[in-house]
N, C-alpha and C positions, 0 to 999 in steps of 0.2 A: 504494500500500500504506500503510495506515494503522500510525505509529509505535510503538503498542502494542497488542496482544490481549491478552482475557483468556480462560482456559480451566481449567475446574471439571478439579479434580484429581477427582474421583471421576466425571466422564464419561469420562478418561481408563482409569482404572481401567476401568470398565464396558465399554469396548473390548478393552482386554486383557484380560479375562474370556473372551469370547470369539475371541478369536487363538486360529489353531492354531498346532504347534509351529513350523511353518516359515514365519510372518507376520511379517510388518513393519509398525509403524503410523508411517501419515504424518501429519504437521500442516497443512494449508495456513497458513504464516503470517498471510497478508492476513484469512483469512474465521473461520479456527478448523475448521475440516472436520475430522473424522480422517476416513481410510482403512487399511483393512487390504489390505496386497498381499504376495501368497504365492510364495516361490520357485518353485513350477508355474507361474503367470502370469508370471515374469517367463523363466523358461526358455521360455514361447511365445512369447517376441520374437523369440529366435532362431529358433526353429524355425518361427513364421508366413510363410506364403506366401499376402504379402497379396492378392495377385488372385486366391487361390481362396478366401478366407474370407467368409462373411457379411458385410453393414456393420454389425451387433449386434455382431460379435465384435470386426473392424474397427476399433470404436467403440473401445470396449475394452480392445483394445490400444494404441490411441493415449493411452487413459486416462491406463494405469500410464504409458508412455512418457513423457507427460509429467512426471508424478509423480515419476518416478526421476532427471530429467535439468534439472527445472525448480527455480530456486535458491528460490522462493517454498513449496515440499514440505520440511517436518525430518522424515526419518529419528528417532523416537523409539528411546531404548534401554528395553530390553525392561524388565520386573520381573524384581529381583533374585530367580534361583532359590534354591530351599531348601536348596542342597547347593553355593554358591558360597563357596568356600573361602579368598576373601582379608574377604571379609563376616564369615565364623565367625570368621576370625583377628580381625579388630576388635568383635565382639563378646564373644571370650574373654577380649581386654583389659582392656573396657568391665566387664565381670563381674568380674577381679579387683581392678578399682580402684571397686569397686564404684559404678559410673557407672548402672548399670540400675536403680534406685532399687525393689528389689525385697526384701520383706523374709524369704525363702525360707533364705537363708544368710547373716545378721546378724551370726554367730558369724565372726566374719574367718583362723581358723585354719581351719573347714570351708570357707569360702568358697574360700580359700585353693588348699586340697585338689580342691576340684571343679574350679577353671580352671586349675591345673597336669596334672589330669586331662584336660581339655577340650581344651589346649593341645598339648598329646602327642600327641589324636588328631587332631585339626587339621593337625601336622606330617607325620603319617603319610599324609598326602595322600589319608584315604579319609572321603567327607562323611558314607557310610551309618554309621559307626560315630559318627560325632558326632552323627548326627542320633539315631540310637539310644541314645545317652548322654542327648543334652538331654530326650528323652522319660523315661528311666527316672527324672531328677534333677527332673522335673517340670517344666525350664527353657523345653519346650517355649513356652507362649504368650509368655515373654518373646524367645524369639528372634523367634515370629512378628513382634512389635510392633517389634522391633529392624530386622528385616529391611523391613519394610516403613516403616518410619522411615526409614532407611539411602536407601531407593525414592525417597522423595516427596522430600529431601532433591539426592539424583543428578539429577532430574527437573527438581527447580525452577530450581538452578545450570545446567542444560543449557539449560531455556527462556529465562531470564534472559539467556543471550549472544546471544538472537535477540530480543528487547524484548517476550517473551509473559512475561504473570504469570499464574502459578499459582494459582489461588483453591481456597479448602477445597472 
């Protein structure tokens, strides 16, 4: 296995585009591979009975198999959802110490006003009401960008403890 890989953050992207909800995407350390493997395939490990299966399927399951149980496969963490509530709490932060370099609410008393607002619903433990907030306040594409900053950020430090770097 060679000591470093590199791997395009926006190939990675481009995979989780296409994940369904119940995916997982692997890394092969050594080649850079992804895969995506879906709680249905890995519930057919248990459930395969391999002397009556096809060698296609056979194949297959030995795939994920290895996949799952082989140290040279990372488990990637998913992108951060839209409705991830310790995210919003550092972004409501981020917003009243005005770190999001956004010039929307300048005025540091409204600003103020809006993430004491934001903060509230955040606590209330319910994300549809923040997400409906940051849309009426307009905040929405700064969350986007935050959220998905927040991502590539999670991503790179998780590649980085396995000797892969992240490129744009």
């Amino acid at each position: 296995m060679s000591d470093h890989i590199s791997i395009s953050y926006q190939s990675l992207l481009n995979e989780f585009s296409v994940a369904q909800e119940h995916e997982t995407l692997y890394l092969q350390r050594s080649t850079g591979q992804l895969q995506l493997v879906s709680e249905s395939s890995i519930a057919g490990l248990c459930d395969a009975d391999e002397k009556a299966i096809p060698a296609k399927e056979k194949a297959f399951i030995d795939r994920v198999r290895h996949i799952l149980i082989a140290d040279d496969w990372l488990a990637l963490p998913s992108p951060i959802h839209e409705a991830d509530l310790s995210v919003m709490e550092r972004f409501a932060e981020s917003f009243a110490q005005n770190e999001l370099g956004d010039n929307l609410f300048e005025d540091e008393a409204l600003r103020n006003l809006v993430a004491v607002r934001l903060q509230s619903l955040i606590r209330a433990s319910f994300a549809q009401p923040v997400l409906d907030f940051l849309e009426a306040k307009q905040l929405e594409p700064i969350w986007k960008s935050y959220r998905q900053l927040s991502f590539q950020t999670l991503i790179q430090g998780f590649l980085s403890q396995y000797g892969v770097v992240l490129l744009p």
